[in-house]
C-alpha positions in Angstrom: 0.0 0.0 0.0 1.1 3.1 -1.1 1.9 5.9 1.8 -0.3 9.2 1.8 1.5 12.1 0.0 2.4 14.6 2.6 -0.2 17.3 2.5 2.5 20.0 1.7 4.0 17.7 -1.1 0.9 19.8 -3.1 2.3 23.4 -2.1 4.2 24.2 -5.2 5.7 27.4 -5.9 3.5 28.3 -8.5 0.3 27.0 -6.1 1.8 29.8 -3.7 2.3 32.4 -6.5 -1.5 31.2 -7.8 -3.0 32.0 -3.8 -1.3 35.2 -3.6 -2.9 36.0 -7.1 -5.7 35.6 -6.1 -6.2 37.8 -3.3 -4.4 40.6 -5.5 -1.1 40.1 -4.6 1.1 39.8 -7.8 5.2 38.5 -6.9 8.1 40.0 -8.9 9.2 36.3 -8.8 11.4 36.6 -5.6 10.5 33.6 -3.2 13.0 32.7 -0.7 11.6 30.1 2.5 12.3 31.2 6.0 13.0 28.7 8.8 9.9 26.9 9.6 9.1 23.3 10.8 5.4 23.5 11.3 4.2 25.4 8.6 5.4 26.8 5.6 6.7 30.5 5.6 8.3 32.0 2.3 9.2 35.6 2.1 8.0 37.3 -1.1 9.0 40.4 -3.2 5.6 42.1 -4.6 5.1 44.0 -7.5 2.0 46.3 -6.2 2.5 50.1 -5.9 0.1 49.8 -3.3 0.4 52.3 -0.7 -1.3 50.2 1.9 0.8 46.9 1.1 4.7 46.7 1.5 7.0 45.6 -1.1 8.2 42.6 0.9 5.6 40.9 2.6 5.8 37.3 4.5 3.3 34.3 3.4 2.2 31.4 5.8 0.6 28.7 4.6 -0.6 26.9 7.6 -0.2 23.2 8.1 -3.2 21.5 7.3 -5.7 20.2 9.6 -3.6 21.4 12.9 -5.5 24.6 13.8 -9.3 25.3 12.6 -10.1 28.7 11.2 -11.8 30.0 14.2 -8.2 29.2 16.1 -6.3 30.9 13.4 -8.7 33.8 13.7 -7.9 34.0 17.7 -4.7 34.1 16.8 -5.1 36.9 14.3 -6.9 39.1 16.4 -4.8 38.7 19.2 -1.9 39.7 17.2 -4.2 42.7 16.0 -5.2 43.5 19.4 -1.2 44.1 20.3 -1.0 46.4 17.4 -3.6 48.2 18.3 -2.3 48.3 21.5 1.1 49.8 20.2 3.3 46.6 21.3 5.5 45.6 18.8 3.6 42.6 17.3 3.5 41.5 13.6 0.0 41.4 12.5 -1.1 39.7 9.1 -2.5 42.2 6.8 -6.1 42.3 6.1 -6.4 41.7 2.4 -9.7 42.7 0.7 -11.4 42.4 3.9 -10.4 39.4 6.3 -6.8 38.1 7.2 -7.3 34.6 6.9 -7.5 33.1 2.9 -8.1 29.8 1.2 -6.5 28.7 -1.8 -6.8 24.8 -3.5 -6.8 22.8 0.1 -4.6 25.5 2.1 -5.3 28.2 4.8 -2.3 31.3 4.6 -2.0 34.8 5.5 0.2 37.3 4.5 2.5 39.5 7.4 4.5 42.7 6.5 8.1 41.6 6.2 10.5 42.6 9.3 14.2 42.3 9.9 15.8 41.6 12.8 18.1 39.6 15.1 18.2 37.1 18.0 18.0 39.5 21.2 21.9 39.4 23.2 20.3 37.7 26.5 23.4 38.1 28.1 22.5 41.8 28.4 20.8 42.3 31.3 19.4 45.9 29.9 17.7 43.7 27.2 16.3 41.3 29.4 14.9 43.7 31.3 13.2 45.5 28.2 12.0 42.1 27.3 10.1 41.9 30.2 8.8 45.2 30.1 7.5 44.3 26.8 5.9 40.6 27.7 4.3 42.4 30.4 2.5 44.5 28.0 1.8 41.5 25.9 0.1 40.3 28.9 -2.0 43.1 29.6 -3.7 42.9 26.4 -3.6 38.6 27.0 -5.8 39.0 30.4 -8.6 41.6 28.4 -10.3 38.2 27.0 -9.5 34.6 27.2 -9.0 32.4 23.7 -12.7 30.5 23.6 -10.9 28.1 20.7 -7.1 27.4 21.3 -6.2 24.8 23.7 -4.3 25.6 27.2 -1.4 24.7 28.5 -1.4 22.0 31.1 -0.8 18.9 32.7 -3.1 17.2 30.4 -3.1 18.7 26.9 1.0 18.8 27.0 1.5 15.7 29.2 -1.3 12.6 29.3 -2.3 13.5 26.0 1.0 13.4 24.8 1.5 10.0 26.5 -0.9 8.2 25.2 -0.8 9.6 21.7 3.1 8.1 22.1 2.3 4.7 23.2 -1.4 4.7 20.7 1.4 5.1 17.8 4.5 2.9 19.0 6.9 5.0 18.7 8.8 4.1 21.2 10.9 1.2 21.1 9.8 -1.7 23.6 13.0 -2.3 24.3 12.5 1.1 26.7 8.9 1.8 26.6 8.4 0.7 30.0 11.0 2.7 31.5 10.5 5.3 29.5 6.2 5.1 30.7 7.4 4.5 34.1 9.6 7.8 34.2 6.8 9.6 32.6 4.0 8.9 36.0 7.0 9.7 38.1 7.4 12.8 36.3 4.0 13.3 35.7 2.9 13.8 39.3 5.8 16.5 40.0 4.1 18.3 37.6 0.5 17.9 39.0 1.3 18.5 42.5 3.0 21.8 41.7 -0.2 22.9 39.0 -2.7 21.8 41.8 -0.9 23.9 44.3 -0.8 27.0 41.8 -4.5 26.9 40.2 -6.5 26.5 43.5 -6.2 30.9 43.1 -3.6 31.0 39.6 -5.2 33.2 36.8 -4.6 31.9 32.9 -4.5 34.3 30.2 -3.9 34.4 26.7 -0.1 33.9 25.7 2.7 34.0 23.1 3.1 30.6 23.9 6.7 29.8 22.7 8.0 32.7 23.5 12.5 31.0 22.7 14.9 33.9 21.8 14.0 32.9 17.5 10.9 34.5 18.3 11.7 37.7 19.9 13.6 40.0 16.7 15.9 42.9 18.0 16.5 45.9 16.0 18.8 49.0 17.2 16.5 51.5 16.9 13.1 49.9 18.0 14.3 47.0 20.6 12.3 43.4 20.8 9.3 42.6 19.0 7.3 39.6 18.9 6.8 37.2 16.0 5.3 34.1 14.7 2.0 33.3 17.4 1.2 30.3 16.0 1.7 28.4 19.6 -0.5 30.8 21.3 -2.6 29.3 23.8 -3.9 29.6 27.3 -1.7 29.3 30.5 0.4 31.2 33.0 2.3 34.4 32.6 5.5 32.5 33.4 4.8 30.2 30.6 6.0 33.4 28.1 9.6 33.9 30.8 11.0 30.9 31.6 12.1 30.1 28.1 14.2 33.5 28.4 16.3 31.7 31.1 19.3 30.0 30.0 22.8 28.8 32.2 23.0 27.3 35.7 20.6 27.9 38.8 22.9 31.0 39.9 22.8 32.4 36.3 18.7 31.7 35.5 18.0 33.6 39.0 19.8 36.8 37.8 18.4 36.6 34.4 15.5 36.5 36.4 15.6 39.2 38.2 16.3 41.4 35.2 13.0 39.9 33.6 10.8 40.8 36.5 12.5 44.0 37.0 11.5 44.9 33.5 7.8 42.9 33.5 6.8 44.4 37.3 7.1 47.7 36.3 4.1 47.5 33.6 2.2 44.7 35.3 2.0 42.7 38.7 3.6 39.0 38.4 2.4 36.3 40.7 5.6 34.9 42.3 3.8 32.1 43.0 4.2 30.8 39.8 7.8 30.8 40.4 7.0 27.0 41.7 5.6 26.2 37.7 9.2 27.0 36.3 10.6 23.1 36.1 7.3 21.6 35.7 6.4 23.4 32.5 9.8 22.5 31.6 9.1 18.9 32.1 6.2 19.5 29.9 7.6 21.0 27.3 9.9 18.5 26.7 7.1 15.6 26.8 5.4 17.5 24.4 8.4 17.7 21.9 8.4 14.5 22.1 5.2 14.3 20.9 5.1 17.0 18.2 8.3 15.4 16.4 6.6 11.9 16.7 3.5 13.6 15.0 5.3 14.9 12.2 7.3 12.0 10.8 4.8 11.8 7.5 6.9 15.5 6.7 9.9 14.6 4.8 11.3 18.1 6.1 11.4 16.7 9.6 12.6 13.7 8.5 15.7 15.6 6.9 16.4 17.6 10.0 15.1 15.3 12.7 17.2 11.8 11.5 17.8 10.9 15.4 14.5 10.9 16.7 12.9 7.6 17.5 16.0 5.3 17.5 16.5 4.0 20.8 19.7 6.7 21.9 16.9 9.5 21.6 14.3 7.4 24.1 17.0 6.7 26.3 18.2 10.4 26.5 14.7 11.5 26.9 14.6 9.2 30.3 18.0 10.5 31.2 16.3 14.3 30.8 12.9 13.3 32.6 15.0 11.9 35.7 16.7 15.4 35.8 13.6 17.2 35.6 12.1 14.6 38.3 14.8 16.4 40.9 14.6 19.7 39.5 11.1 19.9 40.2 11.9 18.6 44.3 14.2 21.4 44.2 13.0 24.8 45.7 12.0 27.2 43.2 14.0 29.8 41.8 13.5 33.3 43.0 14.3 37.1 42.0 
């Protein structure tokens, strides 16, 4: 039996010059893909003389059948609310009316194009503007909660990742048990922590995966936020602890600078100091997960060769046991 094509195997560059076509964007016939593993994201040079379009505009065409149109939209118009809310956010463009197009099987929007760099987090003058910007993120995140995306928690980016994992077999049985076994231990650290948080912890809309790629730093203009395709539901800390990076001595002076920055626009719950490991923990079960779902993609196959042989599964144990006395550990605080 003959394997399903991979859905993008149909996204040919003339199919993307075709959707952009259609929605009265002509190209000058320069295409070049950015750096992208879940959807695909080309930047394109346009002929229009448009005043209200740029020149250079950035196309995603959304992986199919991983978001539904009214998550996209949430994502739009939170990315539209921080706009309007003068945070520097990249918006897609409304073209002829609506953000959000359809074009022979595919959903894609088109962003204005924007340069930038990886932020220095070894400054701690940038971490600390960081945070003042997050926190701004975070006041237009607690205005209205997502009624479509998913949150962030135990389940959705730990049981559900489990079974999903053992549903598929992709873990070798020669370490599936361990590997299971590590997972409850792991598991209730997790639980125990979020059950002592949400008994009075707010969620609010987030970035999501808020790594260093995603935060662009220009001279002039400082950090702005790109690519919200993970946005979700959970706690503030979710969008800071990624930002954190070295030894326990090192991540609680990074810290510091963060929340001197993020405190002086908006009030942090140090409470949620005790979530730091355990969404870590999650995070990683959840890669897990996401790389395991994507092994129909020949792109991931290409940059992902490791993942599934029995070195990975072991390693991922290794890194769970870690996490399992990281998380008994007392919590890090600024």
């Amino acid at each position: 039996m003959t394997p399903d094509p991979h859905p993008y195997a149909a996204l040919t560059p003339e199919l993307i010059l075709d959707a952009l076509a259609n929605i009265g964007l002509h190209s000058d016939g320069r295409m070049m893909a950015l750096s992208s593993y879940e959807n695909r994201v080309l930047r394109i040079h346009l002929e229009n003389d448009s005043q209200d379009t740029p020149r250079i505009v950035v196309a995603k065409f959304y992986r199919p059948q991983r978001w539904s149109d009214a998550e996209i939209q949430e994502e739009h118009a939170f990315s539209q609310a921080l706009v309007a809310a003068e945070v520097p956010a990249i918006a897609p463009l409304s073209v002829q009316g609506q953000t959000l197009h359809h074009h022979q099987g595919f959903a894609f929007s088109v962003s204005p194009w924007c340069g930038g760099r990886r932020p220095d987090l070894e400054d701690w003058e940038t971490l600390e503007w960081i945070g003042r910007l997050m926190a701004r993120v975070h006041l237009v995140g607690a205005e209205a909660p997502f009624l479509h995306r998913p949150h962030i928690d135990p389940h959705t980016y730990g049981w559900a990742c489990r079974d999903q994992l053992m549903a598929e077999q992709h873990i070798p049985l020669e370490i599936e048990r361990t590997w299971n076994a590590t997972f409850e231990e792991a598991i209730q650290g997790v639980e125990s922590a979020w059950q002592a948080w949400a008994t009075e912890g707010r969620v609010l809309r987030l970035h999501g995966d808020c790594h260093p790629g995603n935060i662009l730093w220009t001279p002039d203009q400082g950090p702005h936020f790109v690519d919200l395709d993970d946005a979700r539901m959970g706690p503030a800390i979710q969008d800071l602890w990624m930002l954190l990076n070295g030894d326990r001595r090192q991540c609680t002076q990074q810290l510091g600078a963060v929340l001197e920055g993020y405190e002086q626009m908006r009030a942090f719950d140090r409470r949620e100091l005790a979530l730091i490991e355990p969404l870590r923990t999650l995070r990683l079960i959840h890669y897990s997960f996401w790389l395991a779902s994507r092994q129909n993609d020949p792109a991931f196959v290409q940059s992902f060769p490791w993942f599934g042989t029995l070195s990975y599964w072991q390693e991922q144990v290794s890194t769970l046991r870690e996490q399992i006395d990281a998380m008994q550990q007392s919590p890090l605080t600024a």
